[in-house]
N, C-alpha and C positions, 0 to 999 in steps of 0.2 A: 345620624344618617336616617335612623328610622321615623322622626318626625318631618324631615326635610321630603321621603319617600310618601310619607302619611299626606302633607300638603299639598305634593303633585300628584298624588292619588285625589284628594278632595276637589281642588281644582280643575282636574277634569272632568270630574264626573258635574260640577258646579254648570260647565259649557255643555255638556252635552244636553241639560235642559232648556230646551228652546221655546218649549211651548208660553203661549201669556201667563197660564196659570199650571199651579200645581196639580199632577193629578191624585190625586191622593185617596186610597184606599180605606176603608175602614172598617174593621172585623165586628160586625156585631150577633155573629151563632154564639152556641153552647160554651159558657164559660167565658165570656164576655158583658158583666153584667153593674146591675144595682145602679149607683148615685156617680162609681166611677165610670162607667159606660157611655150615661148620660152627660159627664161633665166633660167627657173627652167630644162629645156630639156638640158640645155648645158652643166648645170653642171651633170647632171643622165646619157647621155648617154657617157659622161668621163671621169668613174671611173673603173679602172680594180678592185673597190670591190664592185660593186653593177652589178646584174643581171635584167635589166629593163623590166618591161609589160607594154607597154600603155592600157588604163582603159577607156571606158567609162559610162553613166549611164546604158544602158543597159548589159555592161560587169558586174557592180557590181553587179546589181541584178541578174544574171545569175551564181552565185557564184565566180567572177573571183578574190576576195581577196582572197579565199582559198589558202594558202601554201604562201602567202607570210608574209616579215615579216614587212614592212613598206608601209603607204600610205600615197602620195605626194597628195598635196592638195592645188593647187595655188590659186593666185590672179587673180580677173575677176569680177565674179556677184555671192554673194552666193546666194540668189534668182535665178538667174537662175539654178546653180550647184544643188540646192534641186529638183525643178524641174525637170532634168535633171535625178535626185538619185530615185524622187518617194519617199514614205513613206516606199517603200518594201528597195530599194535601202539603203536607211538611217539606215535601222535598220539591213542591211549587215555589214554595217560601225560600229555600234554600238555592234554587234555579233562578227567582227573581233576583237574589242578592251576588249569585256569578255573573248575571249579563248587569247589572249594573244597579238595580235597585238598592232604594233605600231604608231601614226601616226601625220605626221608634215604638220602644215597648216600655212598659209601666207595669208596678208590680210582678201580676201574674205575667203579662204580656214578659216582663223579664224573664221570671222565671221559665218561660217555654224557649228561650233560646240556648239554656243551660245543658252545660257535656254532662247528658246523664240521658241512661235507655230512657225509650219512648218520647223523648222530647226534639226540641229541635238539634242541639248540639252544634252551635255554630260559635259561641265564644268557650274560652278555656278555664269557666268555670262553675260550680257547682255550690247545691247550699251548704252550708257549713253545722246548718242544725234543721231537720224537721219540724222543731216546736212549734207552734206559734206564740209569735212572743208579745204580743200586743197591740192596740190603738192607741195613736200620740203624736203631734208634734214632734220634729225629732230638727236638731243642729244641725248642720251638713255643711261642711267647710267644703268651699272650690276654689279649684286650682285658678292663679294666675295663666297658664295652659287653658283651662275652661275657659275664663273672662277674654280672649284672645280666641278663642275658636266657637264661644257663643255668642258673647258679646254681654255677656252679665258682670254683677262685679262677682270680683273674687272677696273668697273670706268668706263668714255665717249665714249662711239663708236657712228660714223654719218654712222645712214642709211637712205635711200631714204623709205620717205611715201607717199603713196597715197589715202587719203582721205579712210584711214584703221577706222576699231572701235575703239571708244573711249568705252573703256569697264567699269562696276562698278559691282560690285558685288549684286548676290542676294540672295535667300533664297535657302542654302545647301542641303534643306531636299529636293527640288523638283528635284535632280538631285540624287539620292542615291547609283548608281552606281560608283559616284564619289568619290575620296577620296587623301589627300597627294596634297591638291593644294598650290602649291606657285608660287608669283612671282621673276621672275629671273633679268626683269629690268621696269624702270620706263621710260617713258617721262623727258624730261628737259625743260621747257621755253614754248611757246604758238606758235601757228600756227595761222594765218592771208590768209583768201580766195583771198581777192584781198583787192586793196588799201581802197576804203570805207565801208568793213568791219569791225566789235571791231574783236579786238584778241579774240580769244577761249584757253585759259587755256588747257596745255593738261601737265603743271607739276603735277609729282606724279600717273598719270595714268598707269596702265600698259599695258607694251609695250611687250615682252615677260613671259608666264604663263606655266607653267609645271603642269598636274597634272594626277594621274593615273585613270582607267574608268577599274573596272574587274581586268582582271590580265594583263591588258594594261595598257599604257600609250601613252599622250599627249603632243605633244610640241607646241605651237601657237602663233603667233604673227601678232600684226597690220600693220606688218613693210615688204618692201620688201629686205630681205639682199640677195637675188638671182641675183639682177638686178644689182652687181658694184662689181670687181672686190676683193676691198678693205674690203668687208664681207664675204668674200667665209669663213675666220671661223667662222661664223654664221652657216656656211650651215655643215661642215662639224663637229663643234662642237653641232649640233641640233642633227645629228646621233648617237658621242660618246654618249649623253646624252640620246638617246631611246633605245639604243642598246648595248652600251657599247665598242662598235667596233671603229677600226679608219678608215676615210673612205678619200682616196688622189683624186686628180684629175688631171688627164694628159691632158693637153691641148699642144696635139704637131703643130710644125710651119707646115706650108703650103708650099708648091714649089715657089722658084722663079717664078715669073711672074704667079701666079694662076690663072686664072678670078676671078675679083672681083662680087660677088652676092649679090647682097641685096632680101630678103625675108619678103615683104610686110605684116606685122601681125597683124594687126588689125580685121581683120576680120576671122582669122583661131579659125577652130572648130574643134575636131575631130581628129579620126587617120589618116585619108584623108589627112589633112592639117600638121598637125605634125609630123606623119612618113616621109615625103618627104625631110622638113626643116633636120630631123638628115642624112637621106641619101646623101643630099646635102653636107652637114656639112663633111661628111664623105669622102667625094671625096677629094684626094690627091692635086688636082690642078684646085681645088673651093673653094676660099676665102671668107667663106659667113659670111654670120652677118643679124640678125634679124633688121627688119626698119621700124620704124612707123610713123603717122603723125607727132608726136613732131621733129625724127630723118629728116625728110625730112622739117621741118620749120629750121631746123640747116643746111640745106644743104646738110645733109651727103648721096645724092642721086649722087653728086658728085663727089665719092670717088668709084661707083660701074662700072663697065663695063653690068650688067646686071640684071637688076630687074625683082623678079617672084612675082605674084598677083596670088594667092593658094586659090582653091574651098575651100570654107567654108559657113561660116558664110554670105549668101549674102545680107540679111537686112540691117545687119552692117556695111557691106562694100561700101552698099549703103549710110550709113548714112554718112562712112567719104570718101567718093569720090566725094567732095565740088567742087566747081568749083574751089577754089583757089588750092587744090589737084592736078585735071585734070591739071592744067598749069604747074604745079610741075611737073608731068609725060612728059606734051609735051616740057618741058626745056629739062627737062635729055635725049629723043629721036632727038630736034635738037641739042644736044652737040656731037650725035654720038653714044648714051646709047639704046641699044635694050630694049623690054617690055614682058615679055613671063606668060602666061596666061593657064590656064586648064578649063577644065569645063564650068560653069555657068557665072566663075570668065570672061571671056575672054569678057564678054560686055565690060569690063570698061578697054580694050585695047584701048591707044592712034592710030590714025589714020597711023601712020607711024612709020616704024622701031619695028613691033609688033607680034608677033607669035600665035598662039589659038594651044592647045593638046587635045585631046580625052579624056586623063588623065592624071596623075601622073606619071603614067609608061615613055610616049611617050616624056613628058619634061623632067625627066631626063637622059635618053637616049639622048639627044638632047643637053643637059648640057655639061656630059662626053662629048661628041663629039667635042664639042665645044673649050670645057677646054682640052683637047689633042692635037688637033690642033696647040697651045697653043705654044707649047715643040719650 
C-alpha cells in the first residue's frame, strides 16, 4: 500500500508541472563548493529542459524557492551550507517540500537533510559514524524498485565517494512530515582511509534514499554521480524520479584550437564565482574544465593554456595555496601558461606571466579577447 500511496503521490506531483521547462534552483553560497559544485553546474547549465537560478543562503531565505520546482543541493560542508541557510533559510527548504517541491542532494547536500540538531531534518535518518572515511570508487547495488522509478539498470553501478554519510536509521516519529521512505541502493564492500587504517564496513548501508516530505519529495545520496561522466543517469534519472520528466544534456564540442582554461575551484563560493565558470564555459572558443588540487597533483595543469583563480572563498584558498601548490602554479607560468586572477583572489598570482581584474566582468572580457584572437 505504501508504494502504490508513494506512486500516486509521485504522479501528481509529475502533472502539476506544467511549465516547458524545469525550473530548477541551484545552491551555490557557503558550503557548496570545489570540483563537485562545479560538476553539478555542468550538467544544469546543459540542459535545453531545465530553466537554472543560482541560489544562495540569503536568496533562500528571501523567498527565492518560490516558483520553482526542484532544488539542487551539492556536495561541500553541510555545516557550513546550514549556516549559510540560517534556521529561517532551512525552514524555506522545508516549506518548499510541504507545498510541493522537489529536492536532490549529494554528499553534503545529503547530509543537510539528516534528523539531527541544526540541520534540515526531513528524512529519518542520521550518520552512523563522524569519521571521515575516505576518497574512492565505491559498488552501489540498485534496486529493481530504483531501475523502475529512475529508469537505470538495476544491479552494480561505480560511483565516486567522498567521505559522504554513512547513514542509519532513526526514530520516524521525530520527523512526521515524512513519509514513503525507501532505499534505492546500498553500499557493496568497505572503504579504507589510508593504509594503517581497519576497513570501515560500508556493505548494506544506504547509498541512495528516496522519500516524500508534504506533498514533496526527496532524492539523496552519499555518493557523487555529478563528478564522471559514466553516472550522468544517475543525474538524469534522479529527475525522472522527482518529477517525472526526462531531462537530456547537450554537451556540444568547442572550436578547433579553443583556449584551453582551467578554473581553479577549490576555493569558489557564491554567484561571484560560479556565474563566471558557466559564462566561461559558454564561450564558443574556451575550452574550460574545472581544476582542483587533486587535478593539478595529476598534472592536468598541463593540458591548459590558461588558468583563472576566481574570488571567493579566500580563507580556503588560503588554506590550499600550499607551497607545493605555488610551484604547481610557477611550473605551469615557466612552461609558457598565463595566471589570470580577480578580486581578492589575485594575492595568490604567481610573480610572472599573471594578470589581476577589478572583477569578473573585466576577465571575461579579457578571455573573449583572447580566445578570438585565437581564429
Amino acid at each position: 500500500m505504501k508504494r502504490i500511496a508513494m506512486a500516486v503521490t509521485m504522479a501528481a506531483a509529475a502533472c502539476a508541472l506544467a511549465s516547458p521547462k524545469l525550473k530548477v534552483g541551484y545552491y551555490v553560497g557557503r558550503g557548496g563548493r570545489g570540483n563537485w559544485g562545479l560538476g553539478w553546474q555542468n550538467y544544469l547549465t546543459h540542459s535545453p529542459d531545465i530553466e537554472l537560478t543560482w541560489l544562495e543562503g540569503e536568496d533562500v531565505r528571501a523567498g527565492g524557492l518560490d516558483g520553482l520546482d526542484v532544488l539542487v543541493m551539492p556536495g561541500g560542508r553541510s555545516a557550513w551550507q546550514a549556516e549559510s541557510l540560517g534556521e529561517a533559510g532551512m525552514e524555506r527548504i522545508r516549506e518548499f517540500l510541504r507545498r510541493g517541491g522537489r529536492y536532490y542532494g549529494t554528499c553534503a547536500g545529503c547530509s543537510l537533510t539528516q534528523d539531527l540538531p541544526g540541520l534540515l531534518r526531513v528524512i529519518p535518518y542520521a550518520k552512523k559514524s563522524m569519521v571521515r572515511r575516505g576518497d574512492c570508487l565505491m559498488k552501489v547495488n540498485f534496486t529493481e524498485r530504483a531501475a523502475a522509478l529512475m529508469g537505470v539498470a538495476a544491479g552494480t553501478h561505480v560511483v565516486p565517494y567522498y567521505s559522504g554519510p554513512q547513514l542509519q536509521p532513526t526514530d520516524p516519529s521525530g520527523v512526521p512530515d515524512c513519509h514513503d521512505v525507501e532505499v534505492l541502493a546500498t553500499f557493496a564492500g568497505s572503504i579504507q582511509q589510508n593504509a594503517d587504517a581497519e576497513p570501515f564496513p560500508m556493505q548494506g548501508l544506504p547509498a541512495f534514499i528516496t522519500a516524500g516530505y508534504g506533498k514533496g519529495r526527496l532524492l539523496v545520496t552519499a555518493l557523487h554521480p555529478e563528478f564522471q561522466p559514466s553516472t550522468r543517469d544517475l543525474i538524469s534519472g534522479g529527475f525522472k524520479l522527482l518529477t517525472g520528466r526526462e531531462v537530456t544534456f547537450d554537451f556540444p564540442r568547442k572550436a578547433r584550437g579553443a583556449l584551453r582554461l582551467g578554473y581553479f575551484s577549490p576555493g569558489i563560493m557564491g554567484k561571484e564565482s560560479y556565474l563566471p565558470a558557466a559564462r566561461l564555459d559558454a564561450m564558443p572558443r574556451v575550452d574550460y574544465r574545472a581544476v582542483d588540487d587533486e587535478c593539478a597533483a595529476r598534472g592536468e595543469f598541463s593540458h591548459c593554456d590558461v588558468l583563472v583563480i576566481p574570488d571567493g572563498d579566500i580563507p580556503l584558498l588560503e588554506k590550499y595555496m600550499t607551497a607545493e601548490m605555488r610551484g604547481l602554479f610557477q611550473d605551469f607560468v615557466a612552461k609558457g601558461g598565463e595566471v589570470f586572477a580577480w578580486g581578492k583572489a589575485a594575492r595568490f598570482l604567481p610573480a610572472a606571466n599573471a594578470r589581476a581584474f577589478a572583477d569578473s566582468g573585466a576577465l571575461l572580457a579579457a578571455v573573449e579577447k583572447i580566445a578570438g584572437e585565437r581564429r
